[in-house]
Every structure is written in structure tokens, then in C-alpha cells.
N, C-alpha and C positions, 0 to 999 in steps of 0.2 A: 580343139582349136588348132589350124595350121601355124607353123613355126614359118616366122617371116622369113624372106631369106635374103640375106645380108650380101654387098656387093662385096669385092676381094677385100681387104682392109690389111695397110699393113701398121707396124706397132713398132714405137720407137721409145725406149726407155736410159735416161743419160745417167748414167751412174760413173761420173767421174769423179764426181766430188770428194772430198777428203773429212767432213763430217767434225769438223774443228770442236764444236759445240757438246758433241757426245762425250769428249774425254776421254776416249776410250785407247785402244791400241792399234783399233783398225778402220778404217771408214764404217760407220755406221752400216752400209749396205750388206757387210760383211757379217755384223753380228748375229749370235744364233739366237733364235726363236722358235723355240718348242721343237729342235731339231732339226729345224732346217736354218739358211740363214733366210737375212730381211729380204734380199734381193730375191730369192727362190722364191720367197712367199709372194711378190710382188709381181711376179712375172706369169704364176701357174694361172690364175685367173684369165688374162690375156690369150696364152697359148688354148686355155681350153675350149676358143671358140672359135670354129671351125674353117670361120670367115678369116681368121688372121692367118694369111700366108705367109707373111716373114716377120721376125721380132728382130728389130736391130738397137744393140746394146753398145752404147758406147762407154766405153769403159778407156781410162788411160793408158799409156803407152807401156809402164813400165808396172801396171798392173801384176800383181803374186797372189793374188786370192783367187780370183778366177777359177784358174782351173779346177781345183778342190771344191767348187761345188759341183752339184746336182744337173747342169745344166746343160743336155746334151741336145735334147731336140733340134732336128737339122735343121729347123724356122729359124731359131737362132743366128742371128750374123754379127760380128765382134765389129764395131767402127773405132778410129780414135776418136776420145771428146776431145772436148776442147777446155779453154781457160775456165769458161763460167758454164753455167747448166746450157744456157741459153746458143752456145756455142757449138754442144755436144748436140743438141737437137738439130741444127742447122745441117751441121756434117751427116748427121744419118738422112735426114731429111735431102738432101742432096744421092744419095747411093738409092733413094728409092726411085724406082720405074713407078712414074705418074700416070703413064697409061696402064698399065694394070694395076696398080692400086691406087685408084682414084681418092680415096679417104684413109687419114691414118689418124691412130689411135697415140697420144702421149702419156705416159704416164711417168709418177714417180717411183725410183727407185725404192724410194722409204716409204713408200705406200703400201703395206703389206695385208692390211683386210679390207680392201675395198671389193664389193662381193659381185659377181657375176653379173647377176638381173640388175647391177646398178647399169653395170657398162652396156648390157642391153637394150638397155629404156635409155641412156644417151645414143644409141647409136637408131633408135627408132625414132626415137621424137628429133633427133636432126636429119634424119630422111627424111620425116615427114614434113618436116618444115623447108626442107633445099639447102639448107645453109649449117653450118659447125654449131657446137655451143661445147658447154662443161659439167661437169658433175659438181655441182654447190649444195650449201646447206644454208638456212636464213639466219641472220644473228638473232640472238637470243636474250644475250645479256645486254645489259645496259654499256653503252662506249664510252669513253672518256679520251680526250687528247690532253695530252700535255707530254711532260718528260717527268723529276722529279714532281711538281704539283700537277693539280687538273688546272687546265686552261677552261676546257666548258665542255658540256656532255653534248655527245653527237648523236642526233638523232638515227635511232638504225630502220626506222622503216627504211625496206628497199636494200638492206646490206645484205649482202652474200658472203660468207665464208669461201674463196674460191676451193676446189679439190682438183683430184685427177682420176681417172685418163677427161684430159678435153682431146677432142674430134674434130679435124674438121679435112676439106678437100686438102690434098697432099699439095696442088700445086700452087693453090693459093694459100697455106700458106707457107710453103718454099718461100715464095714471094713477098712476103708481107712480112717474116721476118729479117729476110736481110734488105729490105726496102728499110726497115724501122733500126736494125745496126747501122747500116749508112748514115741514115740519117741521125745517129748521137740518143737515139730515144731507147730509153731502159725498158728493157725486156724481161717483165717479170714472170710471165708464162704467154704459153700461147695466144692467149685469148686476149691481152695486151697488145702485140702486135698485130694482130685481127682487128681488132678495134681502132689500132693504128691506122691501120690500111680501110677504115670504114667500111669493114664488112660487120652481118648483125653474129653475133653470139647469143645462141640460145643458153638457158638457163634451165639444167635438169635435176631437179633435188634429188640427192641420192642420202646413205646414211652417214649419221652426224662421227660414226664410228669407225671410221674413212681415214685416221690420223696419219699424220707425216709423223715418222720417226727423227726429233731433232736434239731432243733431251734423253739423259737417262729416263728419267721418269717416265718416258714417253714407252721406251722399251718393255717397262713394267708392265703397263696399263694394255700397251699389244697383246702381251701373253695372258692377262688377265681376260682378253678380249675375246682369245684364242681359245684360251680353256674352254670359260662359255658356251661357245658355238661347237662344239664338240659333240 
């Protein structure tokens, strides 16, 4: 069967964050995992598809980890983030050329196994459709709201666990995110501000094993994950 063939795409990854939650010594993105760090692990998936002509990594200014990884490939280009995730994608998204890469790819930093053919099957089914969408998983377990007690169980037909990389045209949403900073409205991933700007977001299930790295525990369950697929 022919290998579809994907327009330029470029790939924007905000790794500025400082990982408060991990407790750690270093920004989460930095921790090692099975010998490389989270961020190497996050990023080879991306590069290894042929269609991504540049990865831009926004990392902050006074950034000291950096250099000591693995990450040489000349796709790579360093931006400054910014204050919140949401800031760091705006500025790389702004350094991309929207005539040649028409669609770009986001993804997280502490996303370290989200597997290839996932990103492939998002980047197909939103060609095929004309419009962006995201990598999701359906909820599974039962939801409950409240804080200290349950308030009332929420029905999850129809809920999505969001993931990453979402996809969609570079200049729309250049657009649509700082259309929706302007306008005071919380930018929790891309597909947020897409929604903002009433554009459709497709929804492409990918694996439930797709974890953001935000807890120690989470680190465990990566390498556990890691081993596995070996």
C-alpha cells in the first residue's frame, strides 16, 4: 500500500515549564528515562517523520539543561517561552513561515510515549477532513465533581481525555490563539482556542498510554511503559 504523503509540517514543542508538581531538582522535561531524558524521548517521534521540517523548542531564557542533551538535529530551533505553556506556543508559532508550513504539529514536552502511527492517523484523518483536531482517549471510569465530597456523577458519554500532538493549519491558529489571549479566555491547549475561534476540532483516538509526565509516579509507570515495548 502507498505511503501517503504529507504536506511540510512544522512542530512546535513548549518546554518551559518548571514542573513544580514533580518535586524533583530539575524541570521534569529534564529527567532521565531509560537513558535518555523526557524531553529526547518526546521530541524523536516528531523528528522521525519526514514531513516535519523544523521542531521549534521553546525552552526559557536562562535555560542549563539544554545543552547536555542529545538533541542536535538541525530541524531543531531554540525559541524563548513564555510565562505559561500557552505563551511558549504562541512565540514559536509566530517564528513559523505559514506559507511553507501550512500545518503544525504541538505537542508536550512530558509526552514521552506517544507512538508514531498515533501522530500519523492525526495527521491523516485531519487531511482528510480539511480542518485540525487532537489525539484523545474516551473516558472510561466513572467522573465524579465536587472537591473534598462528590457533588454528583457526571455523565461521561461523549468525554474525551484530551492528549497531544493536536494539529491543526499553522495560521489559523497563530490566529485564534492570540485572538482568545486578547480576549481574557484561558488557553488550555490548542484545541481550546480553536474552539474559541469556532473552528471544528476533530477527535482522533490514539493510545490511552500517551501519559503527560506530571507526578513522580507518572515517571515510574513511563519506564514501565518503556520497558514493555522493547
Amino acid at each position: 500500500m502507498a505511503v501517503q504523503a504529507f504536506p511540510a509540517i512544522a512542530a512546535v514543542i513548549p518546554a518551559a515549564g518548571v514542573g513544580q508538581r514533580m518535586q524533583a531538582d530539575k524541570p521534569k522535561q529534564y529527567l532521565r528515562l531509560h537513558g535518555k531524558t523526557v524531553l529526547e524521548h518526546s521530541v524523536q517521534p516528531l523528528l522521525s517523520l519526514e514531513s516535519v521540517g523544523q521542531l521549534y523548542l521553546a525552552l526559557s531564557a536562562d535555560d542549563p539543561y539544554f545543552a547536555a542533551t542529545g538533541l542536535t538535529d538541525p530541524r531543531i530551533i531554540r525559541v524563548e517561552g513564555g510565562a505559561e505553556r500557552v505563551h511558549s506556543v504562541l512565540n514559536a508559532l509566530q517564528h513559523i513561515d505559514a506559507v511553507r508550513y501550512p500545518w503544525v504539529l504541538v505537542h508536550d514536552a512530558a509526552r514521552p510515549l506517544v507512538r508514531r502511527a498515533d501522530i500519523q492517523l492525526l495527521i491523516e484523518r485531519c487531511l482528510a477532513a480539511g480542518h485540525g483536531g487532537i489525539l484523545a482517549t474516551p473516558v472510561r471510569d466513572t467522573m465524579k465533581r465536587g472537591q473534598q465530597q462528590v457533588q454528583h456523577t457526571v455523565d461521561r458519554t461523549d468525554l474525551w481525555h484530551a492528549l497531544t500532538p493536536q494539529f491543526f493549519p499553522t495560521a489559523l491558529l497563530t490566529a485564534a490563539i492570540g485572538g482568545a489571549l486578547a480576549a481574557g479566555v484561558a488557553v488550555t491547549d490548542e484545541a481550546s482556542a480553536m474552539e474559541w475561534a469556532q473552528q471544528s476540532v476533530l477527535l482522533v483516538e490514539g493510545h490511552s498510554d500517551n501519559l503527560k509526565i506530571t507526578r513522580p509516579a507518572d515517571l515510574q509507570l513511563a519506564a514501565f511503559y518503556l520497558e514493555q515495548n522493547r
